[in-house]
PAZAPA-4460 file (N, C-alpha, C; in steps of 0.05 Angstrom, whole numbers, plus 32768, in hexadecimal, padded with zeros to 4 digits):
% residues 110
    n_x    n_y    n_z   ca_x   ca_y   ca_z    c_x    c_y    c_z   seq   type   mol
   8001   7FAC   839F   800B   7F92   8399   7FF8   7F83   8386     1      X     A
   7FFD   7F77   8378   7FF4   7F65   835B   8000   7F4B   8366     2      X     A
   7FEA   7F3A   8365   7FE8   7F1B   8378   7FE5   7F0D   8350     3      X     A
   7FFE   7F0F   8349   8002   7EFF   832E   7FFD   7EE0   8336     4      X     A
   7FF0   7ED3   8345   7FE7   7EBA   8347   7FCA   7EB9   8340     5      X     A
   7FBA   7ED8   834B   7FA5   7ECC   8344   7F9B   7ED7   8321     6      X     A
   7FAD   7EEA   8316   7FAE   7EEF   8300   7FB5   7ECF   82E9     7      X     A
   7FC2   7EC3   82FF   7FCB   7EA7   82E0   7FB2   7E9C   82E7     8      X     A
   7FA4   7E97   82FF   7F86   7E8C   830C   7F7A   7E93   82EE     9      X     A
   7F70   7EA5   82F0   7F5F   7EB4   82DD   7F67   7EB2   82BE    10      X     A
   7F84   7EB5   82BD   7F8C   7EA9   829D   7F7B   7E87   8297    11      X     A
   7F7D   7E7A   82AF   7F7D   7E66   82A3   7F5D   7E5C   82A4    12      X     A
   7F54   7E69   82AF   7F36   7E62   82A8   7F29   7E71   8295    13      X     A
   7F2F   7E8D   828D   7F28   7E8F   8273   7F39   7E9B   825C    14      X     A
   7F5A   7E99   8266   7F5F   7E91   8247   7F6B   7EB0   824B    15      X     A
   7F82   7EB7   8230   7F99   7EC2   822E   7F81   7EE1   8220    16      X     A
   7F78   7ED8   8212   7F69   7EE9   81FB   7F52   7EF3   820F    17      X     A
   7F43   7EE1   821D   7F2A   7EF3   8228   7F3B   7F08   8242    18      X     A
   7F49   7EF3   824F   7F61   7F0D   8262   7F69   7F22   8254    19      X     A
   7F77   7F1C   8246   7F79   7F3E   8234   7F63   7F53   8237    20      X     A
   7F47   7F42   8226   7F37   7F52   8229   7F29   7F59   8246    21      X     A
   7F2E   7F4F   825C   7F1D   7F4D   8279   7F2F   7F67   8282    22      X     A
   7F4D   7F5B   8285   7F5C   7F7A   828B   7F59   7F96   827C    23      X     A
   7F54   7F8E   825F   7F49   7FA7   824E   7F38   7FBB   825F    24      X     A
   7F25   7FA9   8261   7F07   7FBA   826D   7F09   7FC4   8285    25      X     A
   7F12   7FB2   829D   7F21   7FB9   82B3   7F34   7FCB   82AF    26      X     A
   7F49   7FD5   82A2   7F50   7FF6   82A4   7F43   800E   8298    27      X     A
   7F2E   8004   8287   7F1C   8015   827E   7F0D   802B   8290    28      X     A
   7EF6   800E   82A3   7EE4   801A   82B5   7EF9   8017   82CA    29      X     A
   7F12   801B   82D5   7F18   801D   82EC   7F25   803E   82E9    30      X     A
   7F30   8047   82CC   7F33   8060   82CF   7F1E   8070   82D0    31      X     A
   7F0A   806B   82C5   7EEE   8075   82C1   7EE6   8077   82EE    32      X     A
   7EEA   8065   82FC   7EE4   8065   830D   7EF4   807A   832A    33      X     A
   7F0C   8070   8320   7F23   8082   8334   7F1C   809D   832A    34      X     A
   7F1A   80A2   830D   7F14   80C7   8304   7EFA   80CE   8319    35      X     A
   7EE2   80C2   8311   7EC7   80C4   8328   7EC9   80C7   8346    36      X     A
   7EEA   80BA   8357   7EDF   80B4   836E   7EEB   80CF   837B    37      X     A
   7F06   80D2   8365   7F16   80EA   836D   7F09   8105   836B    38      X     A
   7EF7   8102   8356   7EEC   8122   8358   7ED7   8120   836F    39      X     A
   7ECA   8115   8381   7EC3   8107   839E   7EA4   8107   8395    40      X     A
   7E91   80FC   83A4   7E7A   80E9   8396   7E6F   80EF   83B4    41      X     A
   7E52   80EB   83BB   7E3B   80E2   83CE   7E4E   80C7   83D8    42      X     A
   7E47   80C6   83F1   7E4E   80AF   8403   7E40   8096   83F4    43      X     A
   7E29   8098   83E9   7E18   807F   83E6   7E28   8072   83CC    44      X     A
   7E2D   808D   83BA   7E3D   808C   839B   7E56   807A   839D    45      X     A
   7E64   808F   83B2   7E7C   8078   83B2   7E87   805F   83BF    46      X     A
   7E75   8063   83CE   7E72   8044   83DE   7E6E   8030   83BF    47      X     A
   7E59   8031   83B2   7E54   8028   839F   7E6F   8022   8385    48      X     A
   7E6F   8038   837B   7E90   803F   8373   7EAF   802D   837B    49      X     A
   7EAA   802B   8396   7EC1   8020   839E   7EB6   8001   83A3    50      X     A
   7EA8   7FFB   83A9   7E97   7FDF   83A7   7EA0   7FD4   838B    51      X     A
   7E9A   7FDE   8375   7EA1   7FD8   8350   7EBE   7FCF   8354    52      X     A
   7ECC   7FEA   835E   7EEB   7FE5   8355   7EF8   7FD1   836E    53      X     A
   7EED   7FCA   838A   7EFD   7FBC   8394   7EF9   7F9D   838C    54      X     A
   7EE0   7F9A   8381   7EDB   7F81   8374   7EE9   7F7C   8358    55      X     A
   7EF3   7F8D   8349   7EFA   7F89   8330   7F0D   7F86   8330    56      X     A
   7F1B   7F95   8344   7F3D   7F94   834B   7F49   7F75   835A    57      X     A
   7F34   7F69   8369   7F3F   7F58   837C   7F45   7F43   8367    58      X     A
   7F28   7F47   8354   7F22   7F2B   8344   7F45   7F25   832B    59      X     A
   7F4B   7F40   8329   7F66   7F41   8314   7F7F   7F40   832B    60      X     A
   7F7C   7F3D   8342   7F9A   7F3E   8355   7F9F   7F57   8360    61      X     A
   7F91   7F66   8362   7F99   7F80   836A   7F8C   7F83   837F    62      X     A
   7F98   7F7C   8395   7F99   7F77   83B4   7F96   7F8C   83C5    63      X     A
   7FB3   7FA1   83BF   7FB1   7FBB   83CC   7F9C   7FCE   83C6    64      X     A
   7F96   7FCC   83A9   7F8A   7FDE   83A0   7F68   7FD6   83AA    65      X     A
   7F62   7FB9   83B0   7F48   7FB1   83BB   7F4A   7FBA   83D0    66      X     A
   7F59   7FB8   83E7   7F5E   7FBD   8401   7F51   7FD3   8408    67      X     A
   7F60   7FE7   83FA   7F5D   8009   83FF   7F3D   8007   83F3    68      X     A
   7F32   8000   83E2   7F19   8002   83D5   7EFB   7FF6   83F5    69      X     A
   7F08   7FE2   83F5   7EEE   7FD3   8408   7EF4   7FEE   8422    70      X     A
   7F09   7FF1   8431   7F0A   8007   8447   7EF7   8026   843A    71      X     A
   7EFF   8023   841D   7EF0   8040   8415   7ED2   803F   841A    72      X     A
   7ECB   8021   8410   7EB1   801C   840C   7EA8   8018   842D    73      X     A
   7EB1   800C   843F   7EAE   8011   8457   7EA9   8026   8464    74      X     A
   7EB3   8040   8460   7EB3   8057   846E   7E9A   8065   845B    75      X     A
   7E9B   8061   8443   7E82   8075   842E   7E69   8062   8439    76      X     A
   7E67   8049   8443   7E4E   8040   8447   7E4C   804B   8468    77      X     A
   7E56   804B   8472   7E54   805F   848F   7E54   8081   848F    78      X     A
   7E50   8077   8477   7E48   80A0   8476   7E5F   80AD   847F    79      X     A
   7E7A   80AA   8472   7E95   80B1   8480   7EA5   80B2   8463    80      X     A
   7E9D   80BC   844D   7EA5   80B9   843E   7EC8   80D0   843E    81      X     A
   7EC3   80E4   8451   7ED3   80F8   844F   7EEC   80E9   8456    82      X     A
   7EED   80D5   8463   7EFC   80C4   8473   7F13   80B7   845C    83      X     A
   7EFF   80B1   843F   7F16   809D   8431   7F31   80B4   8420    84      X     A
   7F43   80A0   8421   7F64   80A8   8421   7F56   80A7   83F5    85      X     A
   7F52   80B1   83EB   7F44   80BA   83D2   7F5F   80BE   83BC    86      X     A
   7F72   80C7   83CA   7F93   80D4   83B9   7FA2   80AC   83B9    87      X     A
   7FA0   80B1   83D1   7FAB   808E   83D6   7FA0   8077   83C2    88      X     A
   7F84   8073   83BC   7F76   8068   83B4   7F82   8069   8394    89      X     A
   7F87   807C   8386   7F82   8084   8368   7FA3   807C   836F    90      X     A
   7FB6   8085   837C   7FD7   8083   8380   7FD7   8069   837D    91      X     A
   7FCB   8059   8389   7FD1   8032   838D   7FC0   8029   8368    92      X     A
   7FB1   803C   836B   7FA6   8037   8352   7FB9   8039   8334    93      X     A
   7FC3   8044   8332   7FD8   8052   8319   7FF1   8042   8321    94      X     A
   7FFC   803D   833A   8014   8026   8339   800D   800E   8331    95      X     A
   7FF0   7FFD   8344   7FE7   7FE9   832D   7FF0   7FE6   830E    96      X     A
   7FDA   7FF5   8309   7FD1   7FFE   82EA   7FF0   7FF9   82E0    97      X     A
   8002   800E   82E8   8025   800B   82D0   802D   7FF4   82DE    98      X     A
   802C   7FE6   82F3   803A   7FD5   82F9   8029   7FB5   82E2    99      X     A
   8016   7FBC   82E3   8001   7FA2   82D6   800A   7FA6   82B6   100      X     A
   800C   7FBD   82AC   800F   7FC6   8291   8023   7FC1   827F   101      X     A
   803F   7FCB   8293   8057   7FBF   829C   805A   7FA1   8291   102      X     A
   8054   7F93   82A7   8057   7F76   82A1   8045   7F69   8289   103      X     A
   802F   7F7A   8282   801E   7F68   826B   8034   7F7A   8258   104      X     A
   8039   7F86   8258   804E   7F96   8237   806B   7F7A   823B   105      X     A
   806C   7F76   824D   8089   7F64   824B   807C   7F47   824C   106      X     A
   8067   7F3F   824F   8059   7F25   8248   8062   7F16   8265   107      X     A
   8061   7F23   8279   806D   7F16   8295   8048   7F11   829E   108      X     A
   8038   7F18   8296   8018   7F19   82AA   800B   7F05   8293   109      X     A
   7FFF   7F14   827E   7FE8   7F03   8269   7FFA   7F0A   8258   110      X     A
***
């Protein structure tokens, strides 16, 4: 789920052009990140890993996709890393992503 309220939040404090560029970068290092977590990482790694992306995701509206991230980061900081749902994670990840992409190509988001 994409919380498009706090995406206009963020439009409007900095603006149509730096959003462009904030989401830019944000799907950059978030594919860069889901490729890393999926091929599976040290507990300490991806605790860390998922720490990046649940903060980057919350800050653009991406709720579910934080959700699943902070539980990941929960279980990899308890040394339980075998524990996180890793397929789920990158799955919530890629519906985001087309659903966010989606609406910025039809001018419904930035």
């Amino acid at each position: 789920m994409i919380e498009w309220g706090r995406l206009n939040e963020l439009r409007a404090e900095i603006g149509d052009e730096d959003l462009a560029d904030v989401v830019e970068m944000f799907l950059e290092e978030a594919d860069e990140v889901v490729a890393r977590i999926a091929a599976g990482l040290p507990d300490a790694e991806m605790e860390a890993q998922l720490h990046f992306l649940k903060g980057s995701a919350l800050n653009l509206g991406l709720s579910d996709l934080s959700a699943l991230c902070q539980e990941g980061e929960r279980l990899a900081g308890q040394g339980r890393g075998d524990g996180i749902d890793l397929g789920r994670i990158a799955s919530v990840y890629q519906t985001s992503k087309s659903t966010f992409l989606g609406a910025l190509a039809k001018g419904d988001a930035a």
